[in-house]
C-alpha positions in Angstrom: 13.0 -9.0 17.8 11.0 -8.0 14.8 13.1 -7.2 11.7 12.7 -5.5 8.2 15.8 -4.4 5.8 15.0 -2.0 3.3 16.8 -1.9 -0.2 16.1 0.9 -2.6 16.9 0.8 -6.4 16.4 2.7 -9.2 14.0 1.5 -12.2 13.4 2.7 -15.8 9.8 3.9 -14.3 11.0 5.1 -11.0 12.0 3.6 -7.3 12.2 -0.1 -6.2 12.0 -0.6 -2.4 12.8 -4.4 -1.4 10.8 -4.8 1.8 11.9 -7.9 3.7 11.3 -9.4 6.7 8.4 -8.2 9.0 6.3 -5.1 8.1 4.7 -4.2 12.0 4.0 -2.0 14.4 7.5 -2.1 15.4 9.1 -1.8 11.8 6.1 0.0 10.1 7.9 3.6 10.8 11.1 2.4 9.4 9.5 1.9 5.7 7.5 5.7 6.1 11.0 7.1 6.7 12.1 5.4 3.7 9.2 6.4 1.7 9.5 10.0 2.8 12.6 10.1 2.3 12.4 9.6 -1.2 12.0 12.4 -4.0 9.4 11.1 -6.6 8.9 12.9 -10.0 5.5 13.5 -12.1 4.7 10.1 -13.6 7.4 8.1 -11.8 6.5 4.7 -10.3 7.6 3.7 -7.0 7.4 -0.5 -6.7 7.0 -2.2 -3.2 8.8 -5.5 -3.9 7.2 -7.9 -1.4 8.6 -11.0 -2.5 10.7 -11.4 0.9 8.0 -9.9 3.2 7.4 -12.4 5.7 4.6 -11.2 8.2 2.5 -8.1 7.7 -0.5 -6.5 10.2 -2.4 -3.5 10.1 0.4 -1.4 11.2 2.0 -2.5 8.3 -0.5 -2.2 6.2 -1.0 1.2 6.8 2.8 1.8 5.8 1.9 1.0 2.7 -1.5 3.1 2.4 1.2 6.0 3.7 3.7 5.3 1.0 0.6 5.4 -1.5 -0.9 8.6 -0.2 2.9 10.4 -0.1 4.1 9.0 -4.1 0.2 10.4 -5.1 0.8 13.9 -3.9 3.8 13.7 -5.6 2.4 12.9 -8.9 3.9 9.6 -8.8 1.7 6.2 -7.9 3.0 2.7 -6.1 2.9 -0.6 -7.5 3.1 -3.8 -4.8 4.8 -6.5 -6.3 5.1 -10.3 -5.7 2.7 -10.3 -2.7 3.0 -13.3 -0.9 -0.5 -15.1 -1.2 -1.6 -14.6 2.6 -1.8 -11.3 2.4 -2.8 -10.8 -1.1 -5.7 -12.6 0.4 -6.1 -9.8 3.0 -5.7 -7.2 0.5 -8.7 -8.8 -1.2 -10.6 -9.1 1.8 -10.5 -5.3 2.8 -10.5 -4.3 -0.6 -7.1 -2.8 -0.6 -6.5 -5.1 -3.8 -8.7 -2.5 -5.5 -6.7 0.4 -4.1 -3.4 -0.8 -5.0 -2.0 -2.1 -8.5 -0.5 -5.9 -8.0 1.9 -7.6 -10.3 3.0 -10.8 -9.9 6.7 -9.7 -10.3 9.1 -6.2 -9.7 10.1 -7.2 -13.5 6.1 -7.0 -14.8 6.3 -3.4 -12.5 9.0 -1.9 -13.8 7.8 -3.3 -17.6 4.7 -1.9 -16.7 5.3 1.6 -17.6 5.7 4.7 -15.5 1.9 6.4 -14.7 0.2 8.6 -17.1 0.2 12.1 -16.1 
């Protein structure tokens, strides 16, 4: 059985969600509830720390697109952070690196500075 843990933390910019294990078809509705769940403010950056993601398909994907969409209406925007090199390579491939801000660590998110309004 597929599994994916979810740890949420605050930032000086906003939310940290630690997404490890496998982001699926199965587990893929257990990170939108986590995302929806959350109350973003104007300007606040919500990082999706991938460092312990292990597998990720379309359904997954998607998630993420979701979580995107959601901190946007919010005023906020998502960061993905320390995305392991497959599927940075698959974000590049379908142009989703182009969609979605990428730092090589949550610590270079976080640093980065919440969004300008």
């Amino acid at each position: 059985m597929n599994s994916l843990t979810i740890i949420a933390r605050d930032s000086a910019t906003g939310r940290v969600l630690e997404i490890i294990g496998d982001l699926d078809y199965a587990t893929a509705p257990k990170l939108r509830k986590a995302v929806d769940g959350l109350t973003l403010t104007a300007g606040e950056l919500l990082v999706l720390d991938l460092a312990e993601l292990n597998y990720c398909d379309s359904s997954g994907i998607s998630a993420l697109l979701s979580a995107r969409s959601l901190a946007i209406e919010q005023g906020s925007d998502v960061a993905l952070a320390a995305v392991p090199a497959n599927m940075l390579r698959i974000l590049g491939i379908v142009g989703l690196d182009q969609v979605f801000t990428i730092h090589p660590d949550t610590t270079t998110a976080t640093d980065h500075g919440s969004v300008a309004s």
